[in-house]
ROMARKE-51503 format. One record per residue: x, y, z of N, C-alpha, C, O in turn; residue in three letters. Coordinates in pm, whole numbers, plus 50000, padded with zeros to 5 digits. Atoms other than C-alpha are relative to their C-alpha. Example, Ala and Ser with C-alpha at 12.3 -4.5 7.8 and 13.67 -1.06 7.14 Angstrom:
n_east;n_north;n_up;ca_east;ca_north;ca_up;c_east;c_north;c_up;o_east;o_north;o_up;res
50089;49881;50000;51230;49550;50780;50090;50120;50000;50194;50118;50066;ALA .
49918;49881;49994;51367;49894;50714;49923;50109;50073;49974;50220;50090;SER .
This chain:
n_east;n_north;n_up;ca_east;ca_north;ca_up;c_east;c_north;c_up;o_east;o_north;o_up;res
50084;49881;50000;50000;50000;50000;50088;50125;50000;50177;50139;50083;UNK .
49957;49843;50007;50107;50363;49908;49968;50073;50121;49851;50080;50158;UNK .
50038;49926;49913;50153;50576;50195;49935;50137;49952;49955;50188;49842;UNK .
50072;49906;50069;49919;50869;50201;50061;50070;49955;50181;50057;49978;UNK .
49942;49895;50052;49994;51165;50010;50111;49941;49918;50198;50007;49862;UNK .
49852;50037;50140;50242;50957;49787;50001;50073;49917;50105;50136;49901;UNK .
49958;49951;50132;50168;51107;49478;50016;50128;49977;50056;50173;49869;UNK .
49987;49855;49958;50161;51467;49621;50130;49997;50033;50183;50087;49967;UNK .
49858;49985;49978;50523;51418;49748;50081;49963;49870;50190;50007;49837;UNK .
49919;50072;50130;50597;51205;49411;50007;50149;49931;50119;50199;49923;UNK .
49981;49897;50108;50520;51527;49187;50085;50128;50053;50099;50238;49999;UNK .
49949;49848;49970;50706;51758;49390;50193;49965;50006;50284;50048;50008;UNK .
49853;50031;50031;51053;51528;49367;50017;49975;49873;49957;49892;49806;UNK .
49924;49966;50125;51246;51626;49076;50047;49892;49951;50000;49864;49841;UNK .
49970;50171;50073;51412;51265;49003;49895;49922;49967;49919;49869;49858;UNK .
50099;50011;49998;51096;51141;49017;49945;49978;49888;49935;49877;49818;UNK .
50048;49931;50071;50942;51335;48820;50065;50001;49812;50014;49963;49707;UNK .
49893;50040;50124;51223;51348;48535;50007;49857;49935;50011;49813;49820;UNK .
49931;50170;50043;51300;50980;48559;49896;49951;49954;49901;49897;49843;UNK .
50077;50084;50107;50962;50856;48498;49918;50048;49886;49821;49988;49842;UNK .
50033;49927;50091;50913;51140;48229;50069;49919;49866;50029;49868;49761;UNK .
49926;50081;50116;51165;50996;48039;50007;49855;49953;50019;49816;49837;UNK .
50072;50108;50067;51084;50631;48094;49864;49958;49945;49857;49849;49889;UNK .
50105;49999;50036;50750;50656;48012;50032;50051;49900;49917;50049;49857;UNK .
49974;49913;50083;50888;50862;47714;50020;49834;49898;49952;49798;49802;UNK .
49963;50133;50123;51077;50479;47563;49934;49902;50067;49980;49791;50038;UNK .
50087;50091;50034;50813;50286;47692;49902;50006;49933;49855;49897;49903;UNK .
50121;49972;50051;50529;50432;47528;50086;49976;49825;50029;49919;49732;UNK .
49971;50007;50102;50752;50446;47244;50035;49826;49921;50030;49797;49802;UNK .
49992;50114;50032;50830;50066;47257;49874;49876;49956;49876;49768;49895;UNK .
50102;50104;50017;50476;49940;47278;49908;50086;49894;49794;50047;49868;UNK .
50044;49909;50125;50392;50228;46990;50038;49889;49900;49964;49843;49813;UNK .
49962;50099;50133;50591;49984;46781;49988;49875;49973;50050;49825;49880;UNK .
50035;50072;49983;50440;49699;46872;49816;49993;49892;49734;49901;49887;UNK .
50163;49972;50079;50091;49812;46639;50031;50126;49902;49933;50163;49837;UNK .
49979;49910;50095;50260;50096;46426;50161;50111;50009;50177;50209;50081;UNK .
49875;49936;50047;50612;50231;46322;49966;50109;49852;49869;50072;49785;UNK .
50017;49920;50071;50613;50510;46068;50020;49945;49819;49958;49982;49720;UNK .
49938;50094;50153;50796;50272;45748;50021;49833;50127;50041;49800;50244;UNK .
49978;50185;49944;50820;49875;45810;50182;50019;50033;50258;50080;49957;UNK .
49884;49963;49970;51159;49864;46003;50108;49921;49945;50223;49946;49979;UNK .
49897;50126;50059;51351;49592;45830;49990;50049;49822;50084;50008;49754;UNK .
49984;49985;50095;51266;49724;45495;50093;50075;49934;50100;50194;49966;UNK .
49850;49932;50077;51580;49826;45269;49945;50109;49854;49850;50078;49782;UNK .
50039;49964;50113;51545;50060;44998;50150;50097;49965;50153;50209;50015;UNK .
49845;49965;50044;51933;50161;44859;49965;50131;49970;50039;50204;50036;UNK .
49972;49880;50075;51859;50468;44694;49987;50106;50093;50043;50214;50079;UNK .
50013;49905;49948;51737;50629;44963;50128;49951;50148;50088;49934;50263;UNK .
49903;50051;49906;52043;50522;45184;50055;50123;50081;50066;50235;50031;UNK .
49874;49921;49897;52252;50699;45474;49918;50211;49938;49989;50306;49906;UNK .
50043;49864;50024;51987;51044;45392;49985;50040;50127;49968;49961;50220;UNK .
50045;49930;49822;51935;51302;45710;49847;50035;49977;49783;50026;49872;UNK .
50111;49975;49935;51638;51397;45853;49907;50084;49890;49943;50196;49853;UNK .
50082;49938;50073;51354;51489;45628;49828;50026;50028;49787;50033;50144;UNK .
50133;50033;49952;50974;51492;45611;49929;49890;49980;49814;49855;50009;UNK .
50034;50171;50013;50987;51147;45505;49999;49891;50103;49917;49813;50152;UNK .
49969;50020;49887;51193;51058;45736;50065;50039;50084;50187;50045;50078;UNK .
49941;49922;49907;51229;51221;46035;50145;50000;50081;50202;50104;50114;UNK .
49836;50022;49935;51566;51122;46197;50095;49935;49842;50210;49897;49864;UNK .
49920;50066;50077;51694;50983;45831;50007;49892;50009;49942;49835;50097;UNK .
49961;50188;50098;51804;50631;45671;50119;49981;50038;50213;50060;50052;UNK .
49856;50085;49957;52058;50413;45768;50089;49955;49890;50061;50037;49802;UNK .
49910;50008;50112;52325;50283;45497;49868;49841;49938;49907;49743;49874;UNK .
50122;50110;50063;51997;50027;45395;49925;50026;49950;49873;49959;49861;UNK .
50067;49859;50059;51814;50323;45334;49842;49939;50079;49733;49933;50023;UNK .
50107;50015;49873;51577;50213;45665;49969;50106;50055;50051;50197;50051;UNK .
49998;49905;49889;51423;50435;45899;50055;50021;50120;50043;49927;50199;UNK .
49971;49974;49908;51545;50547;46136;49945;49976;50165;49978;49899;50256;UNK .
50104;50022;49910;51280;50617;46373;49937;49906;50041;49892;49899;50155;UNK .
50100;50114;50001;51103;50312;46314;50100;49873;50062;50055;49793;50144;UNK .
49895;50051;49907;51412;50130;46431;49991;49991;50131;49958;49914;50221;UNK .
49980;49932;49796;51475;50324;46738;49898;49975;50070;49915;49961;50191;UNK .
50119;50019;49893;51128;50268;46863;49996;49809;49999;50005;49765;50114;UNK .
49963;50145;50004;51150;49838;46764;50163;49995;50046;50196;49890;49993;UNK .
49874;49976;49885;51508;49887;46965;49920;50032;50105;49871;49928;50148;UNK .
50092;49947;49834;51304;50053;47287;49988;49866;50040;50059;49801;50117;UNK .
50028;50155;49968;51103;49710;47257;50057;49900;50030;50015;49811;50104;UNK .
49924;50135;49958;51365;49483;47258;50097;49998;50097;50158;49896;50129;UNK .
49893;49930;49927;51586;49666;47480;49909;49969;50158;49953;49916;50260;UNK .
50070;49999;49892;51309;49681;47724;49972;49834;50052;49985;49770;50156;UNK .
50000;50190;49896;51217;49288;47686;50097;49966;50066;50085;49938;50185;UNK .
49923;50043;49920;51527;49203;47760;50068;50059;50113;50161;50003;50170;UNK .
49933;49983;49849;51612;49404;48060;49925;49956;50075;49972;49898;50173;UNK .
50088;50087;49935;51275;49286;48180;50003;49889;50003;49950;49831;50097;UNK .
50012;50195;49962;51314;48927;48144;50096;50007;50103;50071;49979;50220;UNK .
49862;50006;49963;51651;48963;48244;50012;50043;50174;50057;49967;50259;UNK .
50053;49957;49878;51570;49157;48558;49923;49959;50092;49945;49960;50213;UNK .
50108;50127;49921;51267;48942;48657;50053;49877;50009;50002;49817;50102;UNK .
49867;50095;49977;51560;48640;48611;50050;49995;50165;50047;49908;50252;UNK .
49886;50035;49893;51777;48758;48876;49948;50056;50104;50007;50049;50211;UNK .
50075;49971;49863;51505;48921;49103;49942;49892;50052;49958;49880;50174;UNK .
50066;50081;49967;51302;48629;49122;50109;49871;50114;50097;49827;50228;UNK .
49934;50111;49876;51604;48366;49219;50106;50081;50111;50153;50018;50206;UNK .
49946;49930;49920;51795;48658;49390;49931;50018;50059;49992;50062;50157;UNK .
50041;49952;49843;51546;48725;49638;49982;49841;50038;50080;49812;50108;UNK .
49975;50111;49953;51466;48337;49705;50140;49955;50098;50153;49907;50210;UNK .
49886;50084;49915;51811;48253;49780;50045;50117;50073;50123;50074;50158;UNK .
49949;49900;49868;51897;48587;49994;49919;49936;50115;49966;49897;50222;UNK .
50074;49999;49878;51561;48517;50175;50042;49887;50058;50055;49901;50179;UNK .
49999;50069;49944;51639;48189;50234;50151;50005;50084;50152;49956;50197;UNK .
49850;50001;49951;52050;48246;50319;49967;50068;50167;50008;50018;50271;UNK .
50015;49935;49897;51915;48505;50579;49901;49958;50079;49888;50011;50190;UNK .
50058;50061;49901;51647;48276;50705;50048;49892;50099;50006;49899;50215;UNK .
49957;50066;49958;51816;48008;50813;50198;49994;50014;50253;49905;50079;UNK .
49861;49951;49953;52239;48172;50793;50049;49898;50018;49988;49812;49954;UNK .
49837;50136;49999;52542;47888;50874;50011;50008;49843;50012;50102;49764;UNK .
49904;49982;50096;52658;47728;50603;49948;50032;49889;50017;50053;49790;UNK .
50046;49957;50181;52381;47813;50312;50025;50178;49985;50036;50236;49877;UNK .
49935;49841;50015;52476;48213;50411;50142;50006;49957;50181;50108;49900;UNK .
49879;50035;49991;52809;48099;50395;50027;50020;49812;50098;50094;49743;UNK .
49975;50119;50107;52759;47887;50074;49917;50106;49845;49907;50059;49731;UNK .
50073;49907;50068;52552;48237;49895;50074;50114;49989;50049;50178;49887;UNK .
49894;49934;50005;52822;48467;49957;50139;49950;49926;50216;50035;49884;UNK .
49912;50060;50099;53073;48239;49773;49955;50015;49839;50023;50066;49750;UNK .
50028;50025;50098;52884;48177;49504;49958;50151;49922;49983;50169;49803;UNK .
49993;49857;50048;52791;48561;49453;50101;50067;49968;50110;50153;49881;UNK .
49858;49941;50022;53179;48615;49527;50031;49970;49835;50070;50046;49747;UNK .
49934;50018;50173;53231;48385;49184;49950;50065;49892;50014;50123;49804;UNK .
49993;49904;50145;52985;48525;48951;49987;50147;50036;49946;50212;49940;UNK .
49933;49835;50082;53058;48900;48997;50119;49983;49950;50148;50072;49870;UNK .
49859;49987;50035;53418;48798;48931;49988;49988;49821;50091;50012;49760;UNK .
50010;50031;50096;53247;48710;48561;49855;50084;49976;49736;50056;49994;UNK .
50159;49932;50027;53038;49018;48445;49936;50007;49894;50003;49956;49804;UNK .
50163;50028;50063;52714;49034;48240;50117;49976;49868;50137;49859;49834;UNK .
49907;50013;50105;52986;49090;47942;50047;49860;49953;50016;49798;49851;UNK .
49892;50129;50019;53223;48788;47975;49932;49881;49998;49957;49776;49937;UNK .
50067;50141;49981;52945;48576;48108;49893;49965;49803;49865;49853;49761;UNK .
50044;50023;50111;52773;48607;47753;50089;49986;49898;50051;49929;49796;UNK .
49927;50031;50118;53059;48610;47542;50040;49828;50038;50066;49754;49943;UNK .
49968;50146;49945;53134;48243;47760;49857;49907;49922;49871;49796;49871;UNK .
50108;50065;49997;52774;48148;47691;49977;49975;49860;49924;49872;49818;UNK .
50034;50022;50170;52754;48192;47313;50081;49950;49943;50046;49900;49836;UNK .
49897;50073;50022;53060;48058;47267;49976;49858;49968;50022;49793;49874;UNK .
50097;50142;49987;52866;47739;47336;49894;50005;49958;49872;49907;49887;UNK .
50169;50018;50030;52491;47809;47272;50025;50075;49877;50007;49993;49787;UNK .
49985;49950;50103;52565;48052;46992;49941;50115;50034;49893;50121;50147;UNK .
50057;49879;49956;52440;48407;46980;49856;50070;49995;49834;50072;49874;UNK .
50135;49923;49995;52109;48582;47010;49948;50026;50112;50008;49976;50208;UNK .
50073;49936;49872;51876;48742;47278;49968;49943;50100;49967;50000;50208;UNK .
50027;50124;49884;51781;48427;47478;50149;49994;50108;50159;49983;50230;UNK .
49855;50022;49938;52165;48409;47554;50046;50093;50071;50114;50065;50170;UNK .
49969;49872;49960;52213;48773;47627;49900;50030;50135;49923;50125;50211;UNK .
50092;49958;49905;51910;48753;47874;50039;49874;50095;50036;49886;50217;UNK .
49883;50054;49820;52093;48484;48102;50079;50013;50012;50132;49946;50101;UNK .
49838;49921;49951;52405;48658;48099;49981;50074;50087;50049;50096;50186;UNK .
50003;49815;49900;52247;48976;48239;49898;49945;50084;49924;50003;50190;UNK .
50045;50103;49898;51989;48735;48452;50079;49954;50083;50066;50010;50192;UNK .
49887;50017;49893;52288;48566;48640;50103;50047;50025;50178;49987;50103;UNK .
49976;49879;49925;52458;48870;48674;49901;50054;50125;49943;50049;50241;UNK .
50109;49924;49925;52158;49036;48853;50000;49872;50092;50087;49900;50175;UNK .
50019;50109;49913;52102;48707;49055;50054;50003;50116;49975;49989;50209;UNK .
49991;49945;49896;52358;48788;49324;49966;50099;50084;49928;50096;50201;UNK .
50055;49895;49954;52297;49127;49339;49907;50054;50069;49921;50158;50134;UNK .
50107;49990;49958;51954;49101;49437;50026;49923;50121;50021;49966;50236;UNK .
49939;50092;49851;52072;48798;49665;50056;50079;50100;50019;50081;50217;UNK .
49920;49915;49854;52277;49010;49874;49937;50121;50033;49941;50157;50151;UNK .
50140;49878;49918;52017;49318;49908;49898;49924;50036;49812;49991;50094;UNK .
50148;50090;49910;51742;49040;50024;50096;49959;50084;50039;49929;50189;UNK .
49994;50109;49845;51963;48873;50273;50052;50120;50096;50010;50125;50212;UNK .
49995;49834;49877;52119;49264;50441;49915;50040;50018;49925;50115;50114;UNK .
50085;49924;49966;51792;49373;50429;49892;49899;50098;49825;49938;50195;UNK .
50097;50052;49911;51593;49061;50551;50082;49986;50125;50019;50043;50214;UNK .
49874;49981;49892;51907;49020;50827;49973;50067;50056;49966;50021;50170;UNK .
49978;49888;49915;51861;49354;50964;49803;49957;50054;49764;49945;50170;UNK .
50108;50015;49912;51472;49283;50981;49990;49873;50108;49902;49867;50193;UNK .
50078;50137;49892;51472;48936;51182;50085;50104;50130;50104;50027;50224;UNK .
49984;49956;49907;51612;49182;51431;49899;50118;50072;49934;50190;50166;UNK .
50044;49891;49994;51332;49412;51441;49867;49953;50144;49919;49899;50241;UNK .
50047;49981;49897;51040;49399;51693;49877;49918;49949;49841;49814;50005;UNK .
50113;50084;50046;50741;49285;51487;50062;49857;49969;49971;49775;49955;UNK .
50038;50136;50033;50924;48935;51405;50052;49975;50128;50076;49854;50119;UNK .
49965;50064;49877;51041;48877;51761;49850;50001;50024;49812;49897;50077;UNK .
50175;50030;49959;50653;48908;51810;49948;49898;49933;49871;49829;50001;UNK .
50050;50078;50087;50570;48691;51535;50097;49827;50062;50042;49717;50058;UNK .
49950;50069;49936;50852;48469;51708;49931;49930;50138;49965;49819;50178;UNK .
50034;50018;49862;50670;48444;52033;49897;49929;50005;49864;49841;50084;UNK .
50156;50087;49990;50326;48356;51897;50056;49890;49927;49963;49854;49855;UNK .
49960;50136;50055;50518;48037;51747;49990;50006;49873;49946;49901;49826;UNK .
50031;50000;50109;50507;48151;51407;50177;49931;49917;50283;49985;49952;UNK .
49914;50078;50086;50770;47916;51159;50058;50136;49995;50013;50246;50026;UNK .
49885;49907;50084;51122;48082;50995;49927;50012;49861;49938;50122;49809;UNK .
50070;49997;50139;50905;48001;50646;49864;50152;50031;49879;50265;49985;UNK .
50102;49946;49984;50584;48176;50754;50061;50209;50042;50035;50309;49976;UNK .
49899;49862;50012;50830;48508;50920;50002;49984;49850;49898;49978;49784;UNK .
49898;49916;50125;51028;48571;50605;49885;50048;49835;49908;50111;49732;UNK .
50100;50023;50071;50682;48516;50431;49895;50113;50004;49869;50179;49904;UNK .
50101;49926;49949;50415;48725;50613;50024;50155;50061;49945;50249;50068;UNK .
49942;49891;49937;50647;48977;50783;50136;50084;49920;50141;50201;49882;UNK .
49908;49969;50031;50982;48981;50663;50023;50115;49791;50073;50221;49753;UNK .
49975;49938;50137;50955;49035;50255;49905;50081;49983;49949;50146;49888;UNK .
50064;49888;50000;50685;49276;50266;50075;50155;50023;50066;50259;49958;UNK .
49957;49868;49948;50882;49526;50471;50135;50019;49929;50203;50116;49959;UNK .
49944;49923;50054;51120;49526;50243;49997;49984;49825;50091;49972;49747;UNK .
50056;50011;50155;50944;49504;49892;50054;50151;49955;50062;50161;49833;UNK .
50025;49869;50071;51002;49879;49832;50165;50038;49959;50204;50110;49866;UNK .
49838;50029;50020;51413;49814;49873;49996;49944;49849;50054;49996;49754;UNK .
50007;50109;50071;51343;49565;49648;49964;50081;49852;50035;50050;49756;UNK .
50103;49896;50118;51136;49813;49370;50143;50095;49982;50159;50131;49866;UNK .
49935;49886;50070;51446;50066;49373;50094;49937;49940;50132;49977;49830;UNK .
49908;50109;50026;51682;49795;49340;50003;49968;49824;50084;49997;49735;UNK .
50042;50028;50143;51513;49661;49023;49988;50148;49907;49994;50123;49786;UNK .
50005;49870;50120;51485;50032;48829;50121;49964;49992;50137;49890;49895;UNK .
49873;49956;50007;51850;50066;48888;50030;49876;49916;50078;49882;49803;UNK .
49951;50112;50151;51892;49692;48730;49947;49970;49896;50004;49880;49834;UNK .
50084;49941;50109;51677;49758;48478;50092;50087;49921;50141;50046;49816;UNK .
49869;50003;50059;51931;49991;48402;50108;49992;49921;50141;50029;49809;UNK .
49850;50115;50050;52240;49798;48376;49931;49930;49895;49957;49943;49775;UNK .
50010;50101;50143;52066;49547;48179;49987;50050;49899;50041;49991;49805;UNK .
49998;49947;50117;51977;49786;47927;50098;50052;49941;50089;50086;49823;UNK .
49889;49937;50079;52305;49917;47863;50097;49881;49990;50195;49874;49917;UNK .
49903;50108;50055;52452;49588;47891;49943;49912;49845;50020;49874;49756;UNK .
50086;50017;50074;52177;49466;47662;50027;50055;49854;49994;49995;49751;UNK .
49956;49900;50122;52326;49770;47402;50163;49927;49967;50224;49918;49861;UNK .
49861;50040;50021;52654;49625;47450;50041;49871;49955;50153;49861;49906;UNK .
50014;50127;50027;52610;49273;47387;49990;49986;49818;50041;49910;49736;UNK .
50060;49989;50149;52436;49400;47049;50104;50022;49976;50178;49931;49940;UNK .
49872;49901;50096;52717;49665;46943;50090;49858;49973;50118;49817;49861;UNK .
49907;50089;50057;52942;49362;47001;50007;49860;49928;50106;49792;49900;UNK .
50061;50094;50115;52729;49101;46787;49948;49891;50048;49922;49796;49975;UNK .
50039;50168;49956;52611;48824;47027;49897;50056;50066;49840;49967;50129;UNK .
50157;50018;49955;52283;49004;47160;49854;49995;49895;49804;49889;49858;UNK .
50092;49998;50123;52008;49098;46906;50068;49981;49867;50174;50038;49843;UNK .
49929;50069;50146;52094;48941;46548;49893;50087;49872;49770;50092;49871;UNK .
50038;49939;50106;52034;49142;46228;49889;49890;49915;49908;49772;49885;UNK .
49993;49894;50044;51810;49227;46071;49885;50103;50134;49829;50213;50133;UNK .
50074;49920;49919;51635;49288;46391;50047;50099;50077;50156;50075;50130;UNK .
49959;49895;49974;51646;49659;46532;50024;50002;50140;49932;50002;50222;UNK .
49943;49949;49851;51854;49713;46854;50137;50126;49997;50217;50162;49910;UNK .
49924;49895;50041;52035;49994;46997;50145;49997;49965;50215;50066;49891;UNK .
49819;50034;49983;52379;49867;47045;50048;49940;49851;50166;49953;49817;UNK .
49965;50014;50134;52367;49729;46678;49999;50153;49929;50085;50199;49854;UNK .
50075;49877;50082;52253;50024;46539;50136;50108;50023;50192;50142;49918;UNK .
49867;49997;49965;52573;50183;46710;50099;49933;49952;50198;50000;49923;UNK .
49904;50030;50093;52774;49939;46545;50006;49996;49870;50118;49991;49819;UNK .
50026;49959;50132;52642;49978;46203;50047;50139;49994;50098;50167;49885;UNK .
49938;49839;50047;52747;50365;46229;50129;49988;50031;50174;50098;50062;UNK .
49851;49955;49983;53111;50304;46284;50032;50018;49849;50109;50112;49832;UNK .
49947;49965;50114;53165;50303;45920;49974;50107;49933;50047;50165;49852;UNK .
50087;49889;50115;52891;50561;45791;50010;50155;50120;49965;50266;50091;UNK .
49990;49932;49884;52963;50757;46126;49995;50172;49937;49917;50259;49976;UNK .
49982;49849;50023;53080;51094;45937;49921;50022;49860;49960;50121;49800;UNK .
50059;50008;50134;52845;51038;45604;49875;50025;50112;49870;50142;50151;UNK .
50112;49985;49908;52552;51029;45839;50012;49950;50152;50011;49833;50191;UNK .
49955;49975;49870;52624;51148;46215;49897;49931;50074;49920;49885;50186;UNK .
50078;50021;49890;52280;51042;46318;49996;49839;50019;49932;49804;50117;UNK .
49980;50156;50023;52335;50657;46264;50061;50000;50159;49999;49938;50244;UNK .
49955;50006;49882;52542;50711;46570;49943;50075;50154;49951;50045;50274;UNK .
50051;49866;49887;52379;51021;46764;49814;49886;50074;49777;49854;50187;UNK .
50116;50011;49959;52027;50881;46763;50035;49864;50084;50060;49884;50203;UNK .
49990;50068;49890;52075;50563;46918;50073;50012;50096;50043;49923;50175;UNK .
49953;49975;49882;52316;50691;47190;49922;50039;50032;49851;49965;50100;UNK .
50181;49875;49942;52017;50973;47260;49937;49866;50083;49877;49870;50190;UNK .
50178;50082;49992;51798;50673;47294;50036;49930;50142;49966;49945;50242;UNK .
49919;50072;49899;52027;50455;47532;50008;50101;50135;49965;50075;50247;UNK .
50005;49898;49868;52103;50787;47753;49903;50041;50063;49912;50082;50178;UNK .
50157;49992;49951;51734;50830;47794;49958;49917;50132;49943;49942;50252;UNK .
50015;50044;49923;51662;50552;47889;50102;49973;50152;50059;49987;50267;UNK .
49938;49993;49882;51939;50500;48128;50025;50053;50089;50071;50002;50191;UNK .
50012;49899;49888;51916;50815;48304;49843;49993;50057;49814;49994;50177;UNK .
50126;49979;49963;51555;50824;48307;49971;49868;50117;49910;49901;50220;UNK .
49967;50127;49886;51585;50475;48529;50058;50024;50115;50016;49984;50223;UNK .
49944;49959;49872;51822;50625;48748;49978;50130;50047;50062;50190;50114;UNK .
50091;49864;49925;51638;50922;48849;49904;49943;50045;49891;49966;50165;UNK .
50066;50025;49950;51359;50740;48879;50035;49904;50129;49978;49910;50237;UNK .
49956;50098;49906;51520;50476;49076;50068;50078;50134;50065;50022;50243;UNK .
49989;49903;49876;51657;50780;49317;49844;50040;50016;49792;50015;50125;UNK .
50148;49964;49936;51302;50896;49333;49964;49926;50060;49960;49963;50177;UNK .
50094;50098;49943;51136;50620;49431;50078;49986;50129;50021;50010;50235;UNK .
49932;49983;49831;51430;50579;49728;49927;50105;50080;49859;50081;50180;UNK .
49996;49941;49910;51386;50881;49837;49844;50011;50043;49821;50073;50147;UNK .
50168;50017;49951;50954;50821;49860;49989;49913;50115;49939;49931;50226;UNK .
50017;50118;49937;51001;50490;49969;50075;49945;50129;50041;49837;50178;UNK .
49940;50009;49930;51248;50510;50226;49973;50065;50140;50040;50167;50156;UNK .
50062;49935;49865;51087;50612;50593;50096;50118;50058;50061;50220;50116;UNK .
49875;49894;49866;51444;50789;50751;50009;50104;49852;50053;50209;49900;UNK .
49985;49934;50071;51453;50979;50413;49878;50114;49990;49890;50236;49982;UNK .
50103;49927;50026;51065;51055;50382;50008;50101;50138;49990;50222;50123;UNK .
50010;49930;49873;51086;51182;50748;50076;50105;49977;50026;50216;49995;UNK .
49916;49904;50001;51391;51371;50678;49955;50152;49897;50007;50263;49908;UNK .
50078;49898;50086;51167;51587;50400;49937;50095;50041;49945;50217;50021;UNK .
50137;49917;49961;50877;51677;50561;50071;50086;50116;50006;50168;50180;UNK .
C-alpha cells in the first residue's frame, strides 16, 4: 500500500518526476511499435540510403536506406524485453536465495556469499561472450548473461535487508506467537522490504539495458536484421561521418533511457524510504 499523500510528494521530487518522464517517454515508444512504426523497420530501399532527417523521414536512413525512427522505437522494445526478462531472472532467484541464506544463515549464508563472490568475478559481458561461445548468439543468451549477473545482486540486498529485519520487533513478536522461519520471512519479513526491492530493480533495469546495448554493438545480443540499439551503434562506425545520426540517435535513445531509470530509481528511494521521507517533511 502507498503511503498517504504519495503522489503529492511524488510530483514535487524532481528525480521522480524526470526519471519517469523519460521512461514513460521509451516505453510508450516501445509498445507504439508493437501496432505501428512510421515505414516497416527491416525494409531496405538503397537509393534512399545513409539520407538526414527529412519529412519522410524524420531522423533519416541508415546505409539500407531504413528508417530510422522506426528502428529506434523496435530497439526501445527489445531493449526493454530484455532488461525485463533479464531483471525478473535475477530478482526472482535473487530474492529466494537471499531470503532463504538470511532465514536460516550457517553454512547456506556461507555457501551464497561464495557463490555471489564467483559470479561477479564474471560480468554480464564475459558471462555472455562464455555462453555463446557454446549456445551461439542471440537474445535468449544475452538475457541469462544479464539474469545471472543480477542474481547475486539482488541475493545480497534480500539477505542485508531481511538480516537487519529478523532483528526488528514485529518478528520477535511473530517469534513468540510460534510463528515458523518460512511463515516470518513470508508474512512479515519480505513485505517490509518490497520497496528496497522496487528501487533495486529500476536501477537493474538499468544495467541490463546498457549491457543489453553492448552485447548488440558487440554482435552476440540481438541478430540482424532485427532493430537494437547497440547494433545500430555498430552499424554507424563506418557511415559515422556520412551520416552522424546513425550514431547520435541511438546513443540519445540509450542515455534516455538509462538516466531516466536512474532518476527514477533515486526517486522512488527517496519516497520509499521512511528515515529519508521523514527527513523531508
Amino acid at each position: 500500500m502507498l503511503a498517504p499523500g504519495f503522489w503529492r510528494r511524488a510530483l514535487a521530487n524532481r528525480s521522480f518526476v524526470i526519471g519517469g518522464a523519460l521512461t514513460l517517454l521509451v516505453v510508450v515508444a516501445a509498445l507504439l511499435s508493437l501496432v505501428w512504426t512510421p515505414w516497416a523497420p527491416n525494409d531496405t530501399y538503397m537509393p534512399g540510403k545513409l539520407k538526414g532527417p527529412s519529412a519522410a523521414h524524420w531522423l533519416g536512413t541508415d546505409h539500407y536506406g531504413r528508417d530510422l525512427l522506426s528502428r529506434l522505437m523496435v530497439g526501445a522494445w527489445n531493449s526493454l524485453l530484455v532488461g525485463l526478462v533479464a531483471v525478473g531472472l535475477g530478482l526472482g532467484l535473487g530474492v529466494l536465495l537471499g531470503a532463504l541464506a538470511a532465514t536460516w544463515r550457517g553454512w547456506m549464508d556461507e555457501a551464497l556469499s561464495r557463490l555471489s563472490d564467483l559470479i561477479f568475478a564474471f560480468p554480464a559481458v564475459l558471462s555472455a561472450v562464455l555462453i555463446t561461445g557454446l549456445m551461439g548468439p542471440g537474445p535468449i543468451n544475452a538475457i541469462i548473461a544479464i539474469g545471472i549477473f543480477n542474481i547475486p545482486v539482488f541475493a545480497r540486498v534480500t539477505r542485508n535487508a531481511a538480516v537487519a529485519s529478523w532483528g526488528r520487533d514485529y518478528v520477535r513478536a511473530a517469534v513468540a506467537l510460534g510463528q515458523g522461519p518460512v511463515a516470518i520471512t513470508w508474512r512479515h519479513v519480505l513485505p517490509n522490504i518490497t520497496s528496497l526491492l522496487i528501487v533495486q530493480a529500476t536501477i537493474q533495469f538499468a544495467v541490463a539495458i546498457l549491457a543489453e546495448a553492448a552485447l548488440s554493438f558487440l554482435g552476440i545480443g540481438v541478430q540482424p536484421p532485427e532493430a537494437s540499439w547497440g547494433r545500430m551503434l555498430n552499424d554507424s562506425l563506418t557511415y559515422m561521418y556520412v551520416q552522424p545520426g546513425l550514431a547520435i540517435w541511438p546513443g540519445l535513445a540509450i542515455l534516455l533511457a538509462v538516466l531516466g531509470l536512474n532518476l527514477l530509481g533515486d526517486g522512488l528511494r527517496d519516497l520509499l524510504d521512511p528515515r529519508l521521507r521523514r527527513r523531508s517533511l
